[in-house]
MARNUDO-637373 format. One record per residue: x, y, z of N, C-alpha, C in turn. Coordinates in Angstrom, 1 decimal, decimal comma, padded with zeros to 4 digits, always signed. Example, Ala and Ser with C-alpha at 12.3 -4.5 7.8 and 13.67 -1.06 7.14 Angstrom:
BEGIN
@npx = +013,2 | npy = -005,7 | npz = +007,8 | capx = +012,3 | capy = -004,5 | capz = +007,8 | cpx = +013,2 | cpy = -003,3 | cpz = +007,8
@npx = +012,8 | npy = -002,2 | npz = +007,1 | capx = +013,7 | capy = -001,1 | capz = +007,1 | cpx = +012,9 | cpy = +000,0 | cpz = +007,9
This chain:
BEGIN
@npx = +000,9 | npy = -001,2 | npz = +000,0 | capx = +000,0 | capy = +000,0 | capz = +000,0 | cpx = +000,9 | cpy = +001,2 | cpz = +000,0
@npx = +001,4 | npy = +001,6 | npz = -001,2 | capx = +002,5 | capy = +003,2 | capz = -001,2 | cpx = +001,3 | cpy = +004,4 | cpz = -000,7
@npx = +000,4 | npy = +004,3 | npz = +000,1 | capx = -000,4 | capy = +005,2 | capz = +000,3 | cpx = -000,2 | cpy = +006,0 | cpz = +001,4
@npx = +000,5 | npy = +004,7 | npz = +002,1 | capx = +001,1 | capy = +004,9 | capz = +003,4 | cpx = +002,3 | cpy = +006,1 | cpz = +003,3
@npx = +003,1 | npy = +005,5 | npz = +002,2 | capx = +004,5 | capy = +006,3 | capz = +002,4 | cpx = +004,0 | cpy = +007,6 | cpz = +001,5
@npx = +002,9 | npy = +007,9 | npz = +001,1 | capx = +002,5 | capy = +009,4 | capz = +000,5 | cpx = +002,1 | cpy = +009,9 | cpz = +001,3
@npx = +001,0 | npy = +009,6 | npz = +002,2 | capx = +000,8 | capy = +010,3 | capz = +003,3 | cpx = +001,3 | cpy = +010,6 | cpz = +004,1
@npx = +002,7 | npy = +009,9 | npz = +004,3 | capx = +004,2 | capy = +010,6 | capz = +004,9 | cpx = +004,6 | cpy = +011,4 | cpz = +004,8
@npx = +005,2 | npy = +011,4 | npz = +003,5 | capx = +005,6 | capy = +012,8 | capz = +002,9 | cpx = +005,0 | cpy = +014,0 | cpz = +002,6
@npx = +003,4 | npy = +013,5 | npz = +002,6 | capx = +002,2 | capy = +014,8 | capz = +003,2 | cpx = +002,3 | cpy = +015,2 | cpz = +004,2
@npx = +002,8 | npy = +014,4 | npz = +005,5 | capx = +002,7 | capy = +014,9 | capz = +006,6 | cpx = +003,6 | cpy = +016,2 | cpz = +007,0
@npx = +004,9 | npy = +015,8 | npz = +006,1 | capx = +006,0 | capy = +015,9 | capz = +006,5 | cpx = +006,2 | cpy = +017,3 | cpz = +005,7
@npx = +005,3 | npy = +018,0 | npz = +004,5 | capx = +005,0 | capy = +019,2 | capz = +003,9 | cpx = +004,3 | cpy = +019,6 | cpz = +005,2
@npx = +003,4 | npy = +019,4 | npz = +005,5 | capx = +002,7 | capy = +020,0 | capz = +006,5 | cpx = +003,4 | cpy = +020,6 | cpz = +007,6
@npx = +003,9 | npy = +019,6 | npz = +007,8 | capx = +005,0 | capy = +020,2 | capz = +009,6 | cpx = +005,6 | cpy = +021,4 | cpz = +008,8
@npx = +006,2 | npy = +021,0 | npz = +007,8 | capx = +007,1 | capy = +022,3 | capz = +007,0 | cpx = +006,8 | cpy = +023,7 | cpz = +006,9
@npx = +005,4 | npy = +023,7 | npz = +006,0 | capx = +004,6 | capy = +024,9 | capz = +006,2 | cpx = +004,4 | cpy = +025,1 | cpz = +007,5
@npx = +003,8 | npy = +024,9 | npz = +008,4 | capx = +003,0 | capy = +025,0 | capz = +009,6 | cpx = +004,0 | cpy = +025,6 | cpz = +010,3
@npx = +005,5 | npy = +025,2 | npz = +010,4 | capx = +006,7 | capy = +026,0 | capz = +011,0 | cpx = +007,1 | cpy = +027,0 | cpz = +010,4
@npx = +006,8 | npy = +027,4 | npz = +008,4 | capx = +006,5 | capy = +028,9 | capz = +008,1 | cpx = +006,1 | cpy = +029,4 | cpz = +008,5
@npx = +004,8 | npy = +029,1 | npz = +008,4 | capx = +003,5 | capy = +030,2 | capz = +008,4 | cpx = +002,9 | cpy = +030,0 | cpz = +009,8
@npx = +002,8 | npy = +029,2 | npz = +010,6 | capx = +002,8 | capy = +029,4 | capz = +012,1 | cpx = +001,1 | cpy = +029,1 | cpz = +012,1
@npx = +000,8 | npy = +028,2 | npz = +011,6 | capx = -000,1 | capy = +027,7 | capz = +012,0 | cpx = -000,9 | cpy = +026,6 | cpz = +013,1
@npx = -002,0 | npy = +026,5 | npz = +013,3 | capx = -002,0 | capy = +025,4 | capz = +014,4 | cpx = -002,8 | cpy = +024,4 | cpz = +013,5
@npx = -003,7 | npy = +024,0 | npz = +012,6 | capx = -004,7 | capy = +023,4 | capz = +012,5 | cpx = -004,8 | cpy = +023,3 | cpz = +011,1
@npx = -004,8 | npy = +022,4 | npz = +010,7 | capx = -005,2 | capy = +022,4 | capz = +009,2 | cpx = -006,6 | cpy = +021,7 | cpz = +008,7
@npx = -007,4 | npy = +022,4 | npz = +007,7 | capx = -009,1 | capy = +022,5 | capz = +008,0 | cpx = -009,3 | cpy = +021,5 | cpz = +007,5
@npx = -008,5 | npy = +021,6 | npz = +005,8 | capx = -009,1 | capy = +020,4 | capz = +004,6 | cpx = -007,9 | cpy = +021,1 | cpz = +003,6
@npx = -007,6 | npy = +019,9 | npz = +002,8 | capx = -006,3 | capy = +019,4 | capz = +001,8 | cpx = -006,5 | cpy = +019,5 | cpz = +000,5
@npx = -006,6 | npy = +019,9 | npz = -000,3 | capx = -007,0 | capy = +019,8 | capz = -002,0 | cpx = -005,6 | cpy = +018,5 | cpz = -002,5
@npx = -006,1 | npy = +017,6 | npz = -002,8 | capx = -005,0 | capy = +016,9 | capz = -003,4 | cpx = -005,4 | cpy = +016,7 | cpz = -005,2
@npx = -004,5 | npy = +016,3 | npz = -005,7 | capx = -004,6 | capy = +015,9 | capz = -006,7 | cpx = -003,5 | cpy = +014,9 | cpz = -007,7
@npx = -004,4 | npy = +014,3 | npz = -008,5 | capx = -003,0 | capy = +013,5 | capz = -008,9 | cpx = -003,7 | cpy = +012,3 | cpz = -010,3
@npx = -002,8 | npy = +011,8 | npz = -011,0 | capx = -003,2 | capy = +011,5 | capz = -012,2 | cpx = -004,1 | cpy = +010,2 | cpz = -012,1
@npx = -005,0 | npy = +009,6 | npz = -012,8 | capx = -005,6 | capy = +008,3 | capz = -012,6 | cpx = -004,5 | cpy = +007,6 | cpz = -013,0
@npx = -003,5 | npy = +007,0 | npz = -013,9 | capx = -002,7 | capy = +006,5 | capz = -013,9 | cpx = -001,2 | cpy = +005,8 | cpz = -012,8
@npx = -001,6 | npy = +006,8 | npz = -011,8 | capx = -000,7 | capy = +006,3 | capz = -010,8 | cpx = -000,9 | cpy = +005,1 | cpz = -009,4
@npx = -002,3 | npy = +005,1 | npz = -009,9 | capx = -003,2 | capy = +003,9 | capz = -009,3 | cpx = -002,9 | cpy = +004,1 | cpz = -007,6
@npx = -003,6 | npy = +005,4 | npz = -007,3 | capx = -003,7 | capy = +005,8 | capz = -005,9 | cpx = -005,3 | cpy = +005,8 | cpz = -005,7
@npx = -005,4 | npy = +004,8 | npz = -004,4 | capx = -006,9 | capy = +004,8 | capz = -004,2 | cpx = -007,3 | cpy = +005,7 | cpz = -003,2
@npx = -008,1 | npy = +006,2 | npz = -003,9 | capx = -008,4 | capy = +007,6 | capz = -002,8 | cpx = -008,8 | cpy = +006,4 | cpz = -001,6
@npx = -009,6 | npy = +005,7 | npz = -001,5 | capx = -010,2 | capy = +005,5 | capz = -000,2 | cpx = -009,1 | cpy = +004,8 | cpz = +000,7
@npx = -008,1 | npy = +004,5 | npz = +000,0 | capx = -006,7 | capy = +004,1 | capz = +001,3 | cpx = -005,8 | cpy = +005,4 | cpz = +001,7
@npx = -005,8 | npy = +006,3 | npz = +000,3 | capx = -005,2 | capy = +007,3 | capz = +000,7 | cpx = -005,8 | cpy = +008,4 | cpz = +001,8
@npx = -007,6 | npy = +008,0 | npz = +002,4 | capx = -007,8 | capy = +008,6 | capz = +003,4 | cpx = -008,0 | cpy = +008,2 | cpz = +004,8
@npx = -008,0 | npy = +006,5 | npz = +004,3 | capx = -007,7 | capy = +006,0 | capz = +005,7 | cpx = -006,1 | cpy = +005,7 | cpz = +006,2
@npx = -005,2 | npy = +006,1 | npz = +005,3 | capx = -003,6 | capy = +006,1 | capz = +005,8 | cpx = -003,4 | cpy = +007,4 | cpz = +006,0
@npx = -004,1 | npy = +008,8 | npz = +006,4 | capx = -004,1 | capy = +010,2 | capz = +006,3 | cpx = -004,5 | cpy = +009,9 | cpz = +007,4
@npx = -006,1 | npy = +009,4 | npz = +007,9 | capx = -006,8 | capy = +009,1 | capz = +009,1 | cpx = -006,0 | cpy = +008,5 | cpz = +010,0
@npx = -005,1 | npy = +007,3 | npz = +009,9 | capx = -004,3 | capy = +006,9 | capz = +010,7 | cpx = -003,3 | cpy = +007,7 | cpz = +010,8
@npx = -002,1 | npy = +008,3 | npz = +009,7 | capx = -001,0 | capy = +008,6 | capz = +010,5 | cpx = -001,1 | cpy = +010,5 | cpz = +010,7
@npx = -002,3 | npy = +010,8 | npz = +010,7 | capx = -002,3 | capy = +012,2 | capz = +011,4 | cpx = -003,2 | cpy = +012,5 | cpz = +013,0
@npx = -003,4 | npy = +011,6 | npz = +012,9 | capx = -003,9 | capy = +011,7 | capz = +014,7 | cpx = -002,8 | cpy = +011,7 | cpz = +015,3
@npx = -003,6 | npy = +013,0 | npz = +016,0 | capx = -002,3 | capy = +013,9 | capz = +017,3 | cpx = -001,5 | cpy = +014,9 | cpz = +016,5
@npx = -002,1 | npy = +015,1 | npz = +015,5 | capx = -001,3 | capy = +016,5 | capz = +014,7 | cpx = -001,8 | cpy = +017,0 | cpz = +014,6
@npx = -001,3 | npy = +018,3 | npz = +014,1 | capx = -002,1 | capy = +019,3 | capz = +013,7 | cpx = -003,2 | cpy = +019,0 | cpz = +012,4
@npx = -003,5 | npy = +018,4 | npz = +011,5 | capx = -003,8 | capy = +017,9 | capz = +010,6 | cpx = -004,9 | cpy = +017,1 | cpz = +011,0
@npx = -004,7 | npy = +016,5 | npz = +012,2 | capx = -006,1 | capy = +015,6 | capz = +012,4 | cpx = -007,8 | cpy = +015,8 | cpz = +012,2
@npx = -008,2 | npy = +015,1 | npz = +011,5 | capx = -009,9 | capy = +015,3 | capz = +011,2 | cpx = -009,8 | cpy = +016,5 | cpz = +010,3
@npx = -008,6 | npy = +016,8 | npz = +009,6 | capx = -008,8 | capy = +017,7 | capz = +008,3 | cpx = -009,6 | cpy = +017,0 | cpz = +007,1
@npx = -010,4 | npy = +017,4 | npz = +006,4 | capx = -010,8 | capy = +016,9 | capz = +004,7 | cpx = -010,3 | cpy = +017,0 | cpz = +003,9
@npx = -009,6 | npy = +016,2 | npz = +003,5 | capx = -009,5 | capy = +015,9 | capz = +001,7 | cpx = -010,8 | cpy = +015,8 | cpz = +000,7
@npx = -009,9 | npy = +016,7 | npz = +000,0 | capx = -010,2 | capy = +016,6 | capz = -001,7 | cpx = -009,6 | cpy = +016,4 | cpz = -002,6
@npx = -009,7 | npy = +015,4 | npz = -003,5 | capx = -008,8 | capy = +014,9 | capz = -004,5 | cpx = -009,6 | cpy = +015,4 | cpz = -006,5
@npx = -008,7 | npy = +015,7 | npz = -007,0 | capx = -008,7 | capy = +015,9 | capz = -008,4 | cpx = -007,8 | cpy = +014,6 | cpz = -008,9
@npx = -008,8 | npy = +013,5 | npz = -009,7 | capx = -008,2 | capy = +012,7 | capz = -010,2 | cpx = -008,0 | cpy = +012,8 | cpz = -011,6
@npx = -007,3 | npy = +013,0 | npz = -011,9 | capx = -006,6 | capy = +013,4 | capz = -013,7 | cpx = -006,7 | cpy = +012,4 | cpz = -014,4
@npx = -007,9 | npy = +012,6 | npz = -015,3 | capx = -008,0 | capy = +011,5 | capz = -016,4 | cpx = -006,8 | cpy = +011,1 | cpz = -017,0
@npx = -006,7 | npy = +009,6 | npz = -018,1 | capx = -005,7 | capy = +009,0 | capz = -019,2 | cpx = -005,9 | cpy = +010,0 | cpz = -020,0
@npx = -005,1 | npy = +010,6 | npz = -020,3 | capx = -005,0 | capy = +011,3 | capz = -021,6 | cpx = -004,0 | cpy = +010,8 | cpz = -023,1
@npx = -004,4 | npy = +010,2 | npz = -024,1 | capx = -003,7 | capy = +009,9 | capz = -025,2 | cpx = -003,9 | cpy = +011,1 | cpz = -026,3
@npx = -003,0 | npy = +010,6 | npz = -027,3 | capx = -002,7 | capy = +011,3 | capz = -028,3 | cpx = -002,0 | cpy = +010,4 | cpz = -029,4
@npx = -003,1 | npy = +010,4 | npz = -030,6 | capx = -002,9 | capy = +009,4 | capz = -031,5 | cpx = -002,0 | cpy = +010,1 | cpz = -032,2
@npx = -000,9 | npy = +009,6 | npz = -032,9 | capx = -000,2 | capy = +009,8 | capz = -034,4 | cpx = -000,3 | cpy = +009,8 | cpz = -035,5
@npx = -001,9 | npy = +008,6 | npz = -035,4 | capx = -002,3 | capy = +008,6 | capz = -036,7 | cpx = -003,2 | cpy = +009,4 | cpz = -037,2
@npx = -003,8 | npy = +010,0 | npz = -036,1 | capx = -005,0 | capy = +010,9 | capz = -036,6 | cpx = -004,7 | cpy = +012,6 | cpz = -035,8
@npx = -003,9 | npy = +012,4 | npz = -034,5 | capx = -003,3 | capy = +013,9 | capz = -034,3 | cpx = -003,7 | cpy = +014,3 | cpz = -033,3
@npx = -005,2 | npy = +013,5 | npz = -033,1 | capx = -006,2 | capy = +014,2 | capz = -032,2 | cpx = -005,8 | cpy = +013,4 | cpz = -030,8
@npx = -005,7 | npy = +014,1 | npz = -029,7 | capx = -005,9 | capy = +013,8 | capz = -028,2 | cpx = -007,3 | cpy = +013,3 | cpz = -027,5
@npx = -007,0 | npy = +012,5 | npz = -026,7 | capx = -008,5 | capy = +011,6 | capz = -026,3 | cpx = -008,4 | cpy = +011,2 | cpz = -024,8
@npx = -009,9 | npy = +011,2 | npz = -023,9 | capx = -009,7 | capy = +010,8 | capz = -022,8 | cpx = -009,9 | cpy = +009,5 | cpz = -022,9
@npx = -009,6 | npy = +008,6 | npz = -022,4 | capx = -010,1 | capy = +007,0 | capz = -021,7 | cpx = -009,9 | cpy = +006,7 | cpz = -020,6
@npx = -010,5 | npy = +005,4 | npz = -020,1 | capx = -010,9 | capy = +004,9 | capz = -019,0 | cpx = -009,6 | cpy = +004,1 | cpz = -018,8
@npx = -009,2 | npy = +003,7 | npz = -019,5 | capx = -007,8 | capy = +002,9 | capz = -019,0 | cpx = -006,8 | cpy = +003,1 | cpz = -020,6
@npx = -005,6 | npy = +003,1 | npz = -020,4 | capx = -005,0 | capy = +003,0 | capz = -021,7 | cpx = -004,3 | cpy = +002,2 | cpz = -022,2
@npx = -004,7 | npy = +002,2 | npz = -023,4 | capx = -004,7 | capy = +000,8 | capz = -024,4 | cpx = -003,8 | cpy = +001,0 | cpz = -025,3
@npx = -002,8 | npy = +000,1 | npz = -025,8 | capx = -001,9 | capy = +000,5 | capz = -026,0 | cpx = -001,5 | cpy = +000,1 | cpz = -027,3
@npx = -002,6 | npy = -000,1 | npz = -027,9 | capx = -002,9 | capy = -001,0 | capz = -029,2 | cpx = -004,2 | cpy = -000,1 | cpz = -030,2
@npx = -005,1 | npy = +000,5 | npz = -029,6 | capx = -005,7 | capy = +001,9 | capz = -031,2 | cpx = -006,3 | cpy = +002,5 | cpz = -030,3
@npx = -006,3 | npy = +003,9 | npz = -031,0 | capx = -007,0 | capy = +005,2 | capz = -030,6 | cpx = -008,6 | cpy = +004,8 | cpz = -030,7
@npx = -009,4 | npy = +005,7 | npz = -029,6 | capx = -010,8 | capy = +005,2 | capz = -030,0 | cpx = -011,2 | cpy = +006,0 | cpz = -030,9
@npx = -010,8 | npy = +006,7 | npz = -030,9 | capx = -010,7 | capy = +008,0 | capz = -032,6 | cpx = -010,9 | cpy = +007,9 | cpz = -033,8
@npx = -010,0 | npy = +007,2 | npz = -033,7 | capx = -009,8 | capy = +006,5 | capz = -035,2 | cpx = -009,5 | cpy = +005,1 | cpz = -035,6
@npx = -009,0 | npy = +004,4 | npz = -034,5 | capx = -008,3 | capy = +003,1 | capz = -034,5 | cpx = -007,2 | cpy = +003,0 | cpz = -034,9
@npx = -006,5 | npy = +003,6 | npz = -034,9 | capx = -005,1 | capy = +003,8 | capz = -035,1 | cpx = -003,8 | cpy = +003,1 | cpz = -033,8
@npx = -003,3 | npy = +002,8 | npz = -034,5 | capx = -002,1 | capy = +001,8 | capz = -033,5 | cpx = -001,2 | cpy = +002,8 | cpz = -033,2
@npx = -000,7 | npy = +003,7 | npz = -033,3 | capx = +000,1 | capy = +004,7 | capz = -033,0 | cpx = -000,3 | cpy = +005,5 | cpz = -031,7
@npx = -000,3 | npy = +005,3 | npz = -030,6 | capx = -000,9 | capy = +006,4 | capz = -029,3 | cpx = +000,7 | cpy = +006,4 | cpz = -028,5
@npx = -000,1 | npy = +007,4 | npz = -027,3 | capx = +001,2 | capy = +007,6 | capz = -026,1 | cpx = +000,0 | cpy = +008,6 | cpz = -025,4
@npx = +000,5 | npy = +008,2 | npz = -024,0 | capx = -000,2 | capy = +008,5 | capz = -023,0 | cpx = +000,8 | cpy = +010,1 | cpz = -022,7
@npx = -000,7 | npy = +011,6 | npz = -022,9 | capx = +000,4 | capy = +012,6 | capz = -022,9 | cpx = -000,5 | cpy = +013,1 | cpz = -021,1
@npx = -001,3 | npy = +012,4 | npz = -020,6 | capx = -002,1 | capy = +013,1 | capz = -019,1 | cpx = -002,1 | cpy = +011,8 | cpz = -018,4
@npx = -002,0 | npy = +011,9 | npz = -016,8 | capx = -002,9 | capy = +011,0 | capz = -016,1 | cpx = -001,7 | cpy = +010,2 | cpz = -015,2
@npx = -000,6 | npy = +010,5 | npz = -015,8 | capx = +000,4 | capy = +010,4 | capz = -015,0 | cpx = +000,6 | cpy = +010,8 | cpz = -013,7
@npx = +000,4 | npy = +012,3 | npz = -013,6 | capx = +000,8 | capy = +013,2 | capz = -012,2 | cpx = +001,0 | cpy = +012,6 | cpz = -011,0
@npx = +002,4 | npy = +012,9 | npz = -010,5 | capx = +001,9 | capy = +012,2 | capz = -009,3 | cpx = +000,9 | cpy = +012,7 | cpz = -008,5
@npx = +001,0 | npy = +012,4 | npz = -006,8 | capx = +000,1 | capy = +013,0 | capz = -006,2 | cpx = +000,9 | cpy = +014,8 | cpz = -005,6
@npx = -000,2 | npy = +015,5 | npz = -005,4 | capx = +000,6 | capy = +016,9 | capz = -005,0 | cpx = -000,5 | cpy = +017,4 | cpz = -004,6
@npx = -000,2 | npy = +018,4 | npz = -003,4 | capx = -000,7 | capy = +019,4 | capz = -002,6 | cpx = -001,3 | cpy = +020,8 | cpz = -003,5
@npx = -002,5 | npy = +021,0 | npz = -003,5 | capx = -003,2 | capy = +022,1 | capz = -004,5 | cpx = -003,1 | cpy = +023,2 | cpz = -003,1
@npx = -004,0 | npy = +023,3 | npz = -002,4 | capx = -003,8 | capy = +024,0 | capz = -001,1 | cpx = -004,4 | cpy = +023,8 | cpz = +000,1
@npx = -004,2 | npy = +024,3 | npz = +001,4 | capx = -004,6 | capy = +023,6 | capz = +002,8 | cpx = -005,5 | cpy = +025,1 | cpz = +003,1
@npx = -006,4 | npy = +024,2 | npz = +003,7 | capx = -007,5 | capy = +025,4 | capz = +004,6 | cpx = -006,9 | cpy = +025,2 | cpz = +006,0
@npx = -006,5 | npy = +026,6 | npz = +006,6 | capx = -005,7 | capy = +026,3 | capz = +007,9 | cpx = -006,2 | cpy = +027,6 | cpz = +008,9
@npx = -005,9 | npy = +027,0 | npz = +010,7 | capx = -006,1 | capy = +028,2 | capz = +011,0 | cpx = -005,3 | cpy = +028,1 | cpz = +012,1
């Protein structure tokens, strides 16, 4: 479960800021990150749930932006969303020529509600 070790290194922005900006409490989290990186939100909120109790962070909300597959055929030019990607024809056109140009992202911090 690498959801564990992201919401580590979430934590570990948080202490960061919070020692900038001098905050106590963080309200709710805008995350976001590509469908391709096969992050399930529902573990990435119960490994947030587990390793922020007793922080400042605890009983914050997340929100996640999950970034569609994004392709781009060669044979026809045009860019396309899908459900999973296939690595064999565009739904476009049917063309064998693609490459996945979205959906990659890792995960990253959009902004925190804090007070």
């Amino acid at each position: 479960m690498h959801e564990m070790s992201l919401v580590e290194s979430l934590m570990v922005i948080i202490e960061e800021y919070a020692e900038k900006q001098e905050f106590e409490k963080v309200l709710s989290l805008r995350l976001t990150f590509g469908r391709m990186n096969h992050i399930e939100p529902h573990a990435l909120t119960m490994a947030f749930e587990a390793l922020s109790r007793g922080t400042r962070a605890q009983g914050a909300e997340l929100e996640f932006t999950i970034l569609p597959v994004e392709i781009k055929c060669a044979d026809c030019g045009r860019e396309s969303e899908v459900d999973r990607f296939s690595y064999t024809e565009c739904p476009l056109c049917g063309g064998s020529a693609v490459v996945i140009v979205g959906g990659t992202e890792e995960l990253r911090l959009i902004d925190m509600m804090v007070e």
